[in-house]
N, C-alpha and C positions, 0 to 999 in steps of 0.2 A: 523536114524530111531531107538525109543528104541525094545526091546526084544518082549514087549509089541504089541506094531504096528506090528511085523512083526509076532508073533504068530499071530493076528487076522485078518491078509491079507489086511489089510488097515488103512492107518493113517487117513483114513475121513468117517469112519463106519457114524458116527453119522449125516451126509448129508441125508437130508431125510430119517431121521432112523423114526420107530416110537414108541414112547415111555409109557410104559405103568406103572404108577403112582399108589403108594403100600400108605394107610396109616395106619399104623402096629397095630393102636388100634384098627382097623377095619376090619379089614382081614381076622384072624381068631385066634382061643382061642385054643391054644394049651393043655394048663394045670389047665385049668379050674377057671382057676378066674375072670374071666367074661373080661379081657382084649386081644385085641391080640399081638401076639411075634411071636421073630423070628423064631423058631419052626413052628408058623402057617404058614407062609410065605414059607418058605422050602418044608412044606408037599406041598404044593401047586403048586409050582413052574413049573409042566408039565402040570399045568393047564395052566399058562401064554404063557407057549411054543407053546405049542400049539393054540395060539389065531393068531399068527403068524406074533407077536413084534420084536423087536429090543433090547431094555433093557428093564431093572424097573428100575422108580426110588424110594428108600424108604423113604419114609417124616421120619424125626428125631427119633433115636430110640437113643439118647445120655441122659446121667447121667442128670435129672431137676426134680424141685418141678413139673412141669407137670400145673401149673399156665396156659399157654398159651400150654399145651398139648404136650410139648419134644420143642416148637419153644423158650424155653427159658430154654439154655443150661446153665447148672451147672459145666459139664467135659467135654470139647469136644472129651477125647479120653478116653471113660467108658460107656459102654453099660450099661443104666439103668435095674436095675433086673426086672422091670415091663417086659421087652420085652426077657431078657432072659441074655446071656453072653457074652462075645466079641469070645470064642469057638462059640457057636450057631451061632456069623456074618460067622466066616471063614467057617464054613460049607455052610452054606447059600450061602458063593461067591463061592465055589467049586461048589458046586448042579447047580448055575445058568449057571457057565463058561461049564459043561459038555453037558448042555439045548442047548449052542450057545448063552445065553442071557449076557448082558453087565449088570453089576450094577452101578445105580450112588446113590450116597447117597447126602443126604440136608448137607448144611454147612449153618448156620446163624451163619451171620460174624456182622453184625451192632453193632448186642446186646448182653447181655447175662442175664444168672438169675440173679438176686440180692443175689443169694446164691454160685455163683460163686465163687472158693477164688480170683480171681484178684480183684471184686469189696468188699470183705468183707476186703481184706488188705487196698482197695485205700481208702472208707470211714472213715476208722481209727482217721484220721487227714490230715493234710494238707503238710505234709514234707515227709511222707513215701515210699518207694520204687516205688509205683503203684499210688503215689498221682493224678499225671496227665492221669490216663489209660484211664480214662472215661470224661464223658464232666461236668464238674462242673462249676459254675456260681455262683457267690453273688447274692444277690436281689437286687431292683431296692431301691430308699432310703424311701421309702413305705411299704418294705416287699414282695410287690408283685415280682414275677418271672420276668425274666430280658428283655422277652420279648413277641411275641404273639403268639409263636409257639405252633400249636396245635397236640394231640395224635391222632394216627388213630382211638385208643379206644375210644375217648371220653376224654372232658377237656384238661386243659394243658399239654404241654408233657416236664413238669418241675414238682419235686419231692423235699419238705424239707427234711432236712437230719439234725438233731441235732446235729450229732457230729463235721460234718466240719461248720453248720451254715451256709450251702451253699447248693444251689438247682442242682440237677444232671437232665439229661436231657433222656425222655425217649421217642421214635419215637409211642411205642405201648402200653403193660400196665407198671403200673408203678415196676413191679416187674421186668422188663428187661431193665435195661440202658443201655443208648449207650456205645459204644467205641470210647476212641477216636485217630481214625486214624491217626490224625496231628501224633500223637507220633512213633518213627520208631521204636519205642518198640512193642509197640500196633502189627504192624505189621507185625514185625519179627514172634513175637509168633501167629497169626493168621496163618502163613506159615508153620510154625513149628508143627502146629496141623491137617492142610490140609497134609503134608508128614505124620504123622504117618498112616491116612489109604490110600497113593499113594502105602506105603510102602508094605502093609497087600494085595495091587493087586487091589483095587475098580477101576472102567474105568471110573469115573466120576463125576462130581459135579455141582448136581443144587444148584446155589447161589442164597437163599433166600433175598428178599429185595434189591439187589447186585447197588441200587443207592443210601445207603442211607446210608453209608460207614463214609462219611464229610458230613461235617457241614460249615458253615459262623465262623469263627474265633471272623469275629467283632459283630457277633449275632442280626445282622440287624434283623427287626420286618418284616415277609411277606405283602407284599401288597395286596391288594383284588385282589381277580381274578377277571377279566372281563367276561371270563367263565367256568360256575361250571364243576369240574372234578365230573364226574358221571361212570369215568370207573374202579378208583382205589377206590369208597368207596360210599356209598349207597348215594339218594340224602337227607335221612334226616340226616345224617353226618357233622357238621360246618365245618368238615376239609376243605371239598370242598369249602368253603368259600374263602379259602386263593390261592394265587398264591405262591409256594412255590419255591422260587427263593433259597434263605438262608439256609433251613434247611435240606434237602437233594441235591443228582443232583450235587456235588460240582467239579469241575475242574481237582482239586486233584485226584479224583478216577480214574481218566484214567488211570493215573502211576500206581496206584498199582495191578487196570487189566492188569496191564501189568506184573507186579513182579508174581500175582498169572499164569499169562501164561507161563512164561519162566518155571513155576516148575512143572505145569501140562506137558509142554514137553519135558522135562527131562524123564516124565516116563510112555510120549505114552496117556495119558486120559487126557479127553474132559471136555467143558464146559458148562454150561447152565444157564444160569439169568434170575431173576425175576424181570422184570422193573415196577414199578409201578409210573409214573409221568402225568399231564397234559398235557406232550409231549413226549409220551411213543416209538412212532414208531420213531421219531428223534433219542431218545437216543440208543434205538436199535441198528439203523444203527452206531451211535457213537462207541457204545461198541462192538460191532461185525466185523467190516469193518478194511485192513489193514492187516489181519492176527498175530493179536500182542497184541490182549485184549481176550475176551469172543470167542468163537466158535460160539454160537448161544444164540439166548437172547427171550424172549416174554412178551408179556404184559398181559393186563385183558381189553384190547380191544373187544375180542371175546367173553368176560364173564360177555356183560352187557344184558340188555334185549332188544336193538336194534337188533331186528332178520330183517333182507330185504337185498335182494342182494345188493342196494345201499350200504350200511354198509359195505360188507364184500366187495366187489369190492374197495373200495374206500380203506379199511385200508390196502390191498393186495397191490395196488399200491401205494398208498403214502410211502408206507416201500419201494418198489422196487424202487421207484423213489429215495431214498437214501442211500438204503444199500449200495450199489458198490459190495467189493468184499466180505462183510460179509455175513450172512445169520439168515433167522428168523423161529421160532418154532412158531407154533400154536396150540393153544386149546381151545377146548368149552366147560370142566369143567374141575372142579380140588376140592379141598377139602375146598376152598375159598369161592363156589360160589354154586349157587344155579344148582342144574341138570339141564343137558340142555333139558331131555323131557318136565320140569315145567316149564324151563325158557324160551324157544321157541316154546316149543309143547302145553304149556298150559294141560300138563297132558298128552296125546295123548298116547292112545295105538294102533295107526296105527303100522300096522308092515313094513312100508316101514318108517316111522318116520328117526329112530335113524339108521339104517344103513344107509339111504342119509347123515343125517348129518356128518357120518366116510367116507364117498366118498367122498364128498364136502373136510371137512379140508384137509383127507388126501392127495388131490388130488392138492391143494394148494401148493406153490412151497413154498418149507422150510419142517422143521421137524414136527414132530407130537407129543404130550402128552395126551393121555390117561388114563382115571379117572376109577378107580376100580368102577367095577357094569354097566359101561357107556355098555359096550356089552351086557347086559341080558335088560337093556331099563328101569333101575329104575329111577321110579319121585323123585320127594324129597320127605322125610320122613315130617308129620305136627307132632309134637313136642307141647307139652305145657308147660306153663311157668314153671311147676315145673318139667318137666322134662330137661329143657337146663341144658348144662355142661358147653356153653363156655362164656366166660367174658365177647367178642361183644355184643351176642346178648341178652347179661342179662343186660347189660347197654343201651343199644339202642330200646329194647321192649315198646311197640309192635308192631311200625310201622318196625320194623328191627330184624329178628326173628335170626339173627347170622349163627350162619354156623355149625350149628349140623344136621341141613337135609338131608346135604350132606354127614356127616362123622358115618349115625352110619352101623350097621355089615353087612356086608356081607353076602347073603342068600344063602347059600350053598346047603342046602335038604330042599324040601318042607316040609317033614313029621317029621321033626328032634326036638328035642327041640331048641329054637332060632335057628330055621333055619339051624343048622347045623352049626352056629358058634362057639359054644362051651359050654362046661355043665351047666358051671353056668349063672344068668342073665347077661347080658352085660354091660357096664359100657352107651352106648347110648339104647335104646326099639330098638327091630327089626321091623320094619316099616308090619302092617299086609300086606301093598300095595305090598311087596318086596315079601312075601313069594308065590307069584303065579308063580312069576318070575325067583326062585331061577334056582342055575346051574344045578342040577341034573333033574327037569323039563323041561328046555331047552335042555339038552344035546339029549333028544331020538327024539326031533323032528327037523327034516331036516329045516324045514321054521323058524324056531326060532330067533329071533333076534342074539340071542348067535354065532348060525351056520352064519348065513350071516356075521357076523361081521366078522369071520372065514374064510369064501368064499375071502372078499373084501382084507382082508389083504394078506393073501396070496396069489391072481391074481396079485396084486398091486406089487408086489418083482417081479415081472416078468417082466414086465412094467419100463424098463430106463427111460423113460420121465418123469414119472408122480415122479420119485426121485430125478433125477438130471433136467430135465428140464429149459428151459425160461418160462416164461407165459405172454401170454396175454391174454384181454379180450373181448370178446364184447359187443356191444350196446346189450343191451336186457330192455324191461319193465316190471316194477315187476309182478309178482313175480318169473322172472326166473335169473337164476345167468349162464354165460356161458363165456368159457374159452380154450384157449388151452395150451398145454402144447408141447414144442418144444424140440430133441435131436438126433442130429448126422443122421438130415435128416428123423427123424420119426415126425408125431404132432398127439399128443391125442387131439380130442375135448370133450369136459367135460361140460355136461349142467344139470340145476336140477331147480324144481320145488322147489321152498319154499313156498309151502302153501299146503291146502288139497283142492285146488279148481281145477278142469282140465282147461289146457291151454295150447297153443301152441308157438313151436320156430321156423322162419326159418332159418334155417341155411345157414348163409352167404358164405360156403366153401362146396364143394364135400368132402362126409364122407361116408364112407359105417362102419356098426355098430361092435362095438370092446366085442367080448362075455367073460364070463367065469369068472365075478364080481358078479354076480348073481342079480344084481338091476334089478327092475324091476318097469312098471306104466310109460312105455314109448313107445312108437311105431313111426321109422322111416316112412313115407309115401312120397316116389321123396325127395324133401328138407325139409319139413314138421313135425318138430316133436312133435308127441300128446305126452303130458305130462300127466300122473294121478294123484292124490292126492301122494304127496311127493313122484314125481317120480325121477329116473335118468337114466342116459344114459354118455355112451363110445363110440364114435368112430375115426376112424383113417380117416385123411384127406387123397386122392387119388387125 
């Protein structure tokens, strides 16, 4: 056990931890340039404590042109001055560690900037030091790109390069090329940049993209999919076109989930990946299972707009049907994806809305991530063409509006200029939707989305099952989702209304009701349970 583990009284904190997801442009504006940093995050921090989390995770606040918004790392160990200094990080990890809160920070390992020095040395020419870092390719005897692999962004995901007269490969825009893995170079220094902040004390790492490491050597041409991936990328997307056997997903990555785990336990912190595949819950279980790769992994299963208990029963178990002895994290937003009141609730400002939905995930056997604003019950923000900032959805417009809806500030004070984000304009519009919603509005009312969310997390720390737990499920027809959750001789039953229509469940098992979550829009009658509009309900089998 390192120093680590044993200061925090468990080497397996992060087992039904739950997790709550910081994205630092958006948080808050410390110093007034209309960006947020790590300063904002800091001031904030007893804000998070008190919601009654486990960690934060902080999306990229690393040294980049800022192209794909810090996902396209320049230094991996240089706090970009946009967000503040790598002083401001270590403050930041003291302030959280004295909260009780764990910090994990993003590492994108696939790509980096094109202003990176690995890939400004490897471009150079074809014989130099770092010639091989990245994935280069000749053209096909046409000119054309060597094969049909497509970018997530949009187009090929193959780039001309004058200088070597050879095409370099990029999974997303073209300003972030791959790395390439094959090389034990590649690496070493990917490890080597993971230990500077194990070094500095972080307890963790969500690995962004973390299947898309390798590549196909012999650069086989993807086959058509048979059917369309709608989980990992919108349907008017061509990527989904492709079955992408060759160009991510590759064999290789296991091993080096493995080399990135041996150093993670060396010094006591966790793991976390971001799978995005065709066969996203497979791989999961792959990389999680064994105790010798990832810790826990998730996908963007939960982050399409298939809302119905079928959906969420069915991807809950097809994972448990293969994880064994790994484990899986769940969420229904993140900075990716459309909010989940828009993208399930259809806008909904029920107030039992978005706390069922933090019942439900959280109640799910696995971990939890949590999307800044998801507690106060913000929609997505509508955005117009001249207002987007990000690349997606300036390219994909205007059946695909990108993923600025979800990331712009954070509404702190109603009556504040920008909401209390910070002095000057914000680099995203403070959404007028948000500012009714803001924290200091919620804060004085007890019924508040904000408070509930508050309520449910911390009853839920109380509750072994609903952490470590088995689960099963039962028969139910939509729109109800019902489950229990099994440990050391206790079972939670756990049921919820997915709709705003009233309906009923009978419950299969003796349960008398489990208080002190604060949900409500449910009524036990004998076995009988009336459901209300987005209702839920706890209790304990007897």
């Amino acid at each position: 056990m390192s120093k680590r583990q044993a200061a925090s009284g468990s080497t397996k904190w992060w087992r039904g931890a739950v997790i709550y997801q910081i994205y630092p442009r958006s948080f808050a504006d410390s110093n007034g340039d209309g960006v947020g940093d790590l300063n904002g995050i800091s001031a904030h921090l007893d804000y998070v404590a008190s919601l009654g989390v486990d960690a934060v995770w902080i999306s990229p606040f690393f040294k980049s042109p800022m192209k794909d918004f810090g996902y396209d790392v320049s230094d991996y160990c240089a706090v970009d001055p946009l967000f503040g200094s790598i002083e401001d990080f270590d403050r930041l990890l003291a302030k959280a560690h004295s909260l009780g809160l764990k910090i994990i920070i993003d590492q994108v390992l696939s790509h980096t900037s094109d202003q990176h020095a690995w890939f400004k040395e490897s471009r150079q020419d074809r014989t130099n030091a770092k010639a091989d870092w990245y994935i280069w390719a000749d053209p096909q005897a046409d000119g054309t790109p060597p094969n049909n692999w497509l970018s997530i962004f949009g187009g090929p995901s193959w780039r001309w390069d004058t200088r070597r007269l050879q095409y370099y490969m990029h999974n997303f825009l073209g300003s972030q090329p791959d790395l390439n893995f094959h090389n034990p170079e590649v690496q070493d220094a990917t490890l080597e940049q993971i230990e500077f902040w194990l070094k500095r004390g972080v307890d963790g790492f969500r690995f962004d993209a973390c299947n898309y490491h390798f590549h196909d050597q012999q650069l086989r041409s993807n086959p058509p999919a048979t059917k369309r991936d709608t989980a990992s990328v919108s349907i008017e997307n061509p990527y989904g076109y492709q079955a992408h056997l060759y160009d991510k997903t590759q064999p290789e990555n296991v091993a080096f989930l493995q080399r990135i785990r041996k150093l993670l336990d060396q010094y006591g912190a966790m793991s976390v990946g971001e799978v995005g595949d065709d066969n996203s819950l497979s791989i999961m279980a792959e990389y999680t299972n064994g105790g010798d790769k990832l810790n826990m992994a998730y996908s963007f299963n939960l982050l399409t707009a298939d809302f119905s208990a079928e959906h969420i029963r069915s991807q809950v178990s097809d994972l448990e049907a293969e994880i064994k002895d790994g484990w899986g994290c769940w969420t229904t937003g993140n900075h990716d994806s459309i909010r989940v009141v828009t993208r399930w609730g259809k806008d909904t400002q029920h107030p039992r809305f978005a706390p069922m939905i933090l019942a439900m995930e959280t109640a799910l056997r696995g971990s939890s991530c949590l999307y800044q604003g998801e507690e106060l019950g913000l929609p997505e923000a509508q955005l117009t063409f001249e207002q987007l900032q990000d690349p997606y959805g300036i390219t994909m417009w205007p059946e695909f509006k990108g993923r600025d809806g979800c990331r712009t500030p954070m509404p702190w004070q109603s009556g504040a200029v920008n909401a209390g984000f910070g002095a000057h304009e914000p680099w995203l519009p403070v959404a007028a939707t948000h500012v009714p919603l803001a924290v200091d509005t919620q804060e004085s009312n007890s019924e508040s989305t904000l408070n509930a969310y508050r309520r449910i997390l911390h009853w839920r720390k109380t509750q072994p099952a609903l952490i470590e737990g088995d689960i099963a499920f039962f028969k139910s027809a939509e729109p109800v989702l019902a489950f229990t959750r099994s440990w050391h001789g206790q079972t939670i039953v756990a049921v919820f209304n997915l709709s705003e229509q009233e309906t009923t469940f009978e419950l299969p098992v003796a349960a008398t009701e489990l208080a002190g979550h604060g949900l409500a829009g449910a009524e036990l009658v004998g076995k009988t349970l009336k459901l209300g509009a987005w209702g839920g309900w706890f209790g304990v089998v007897v």
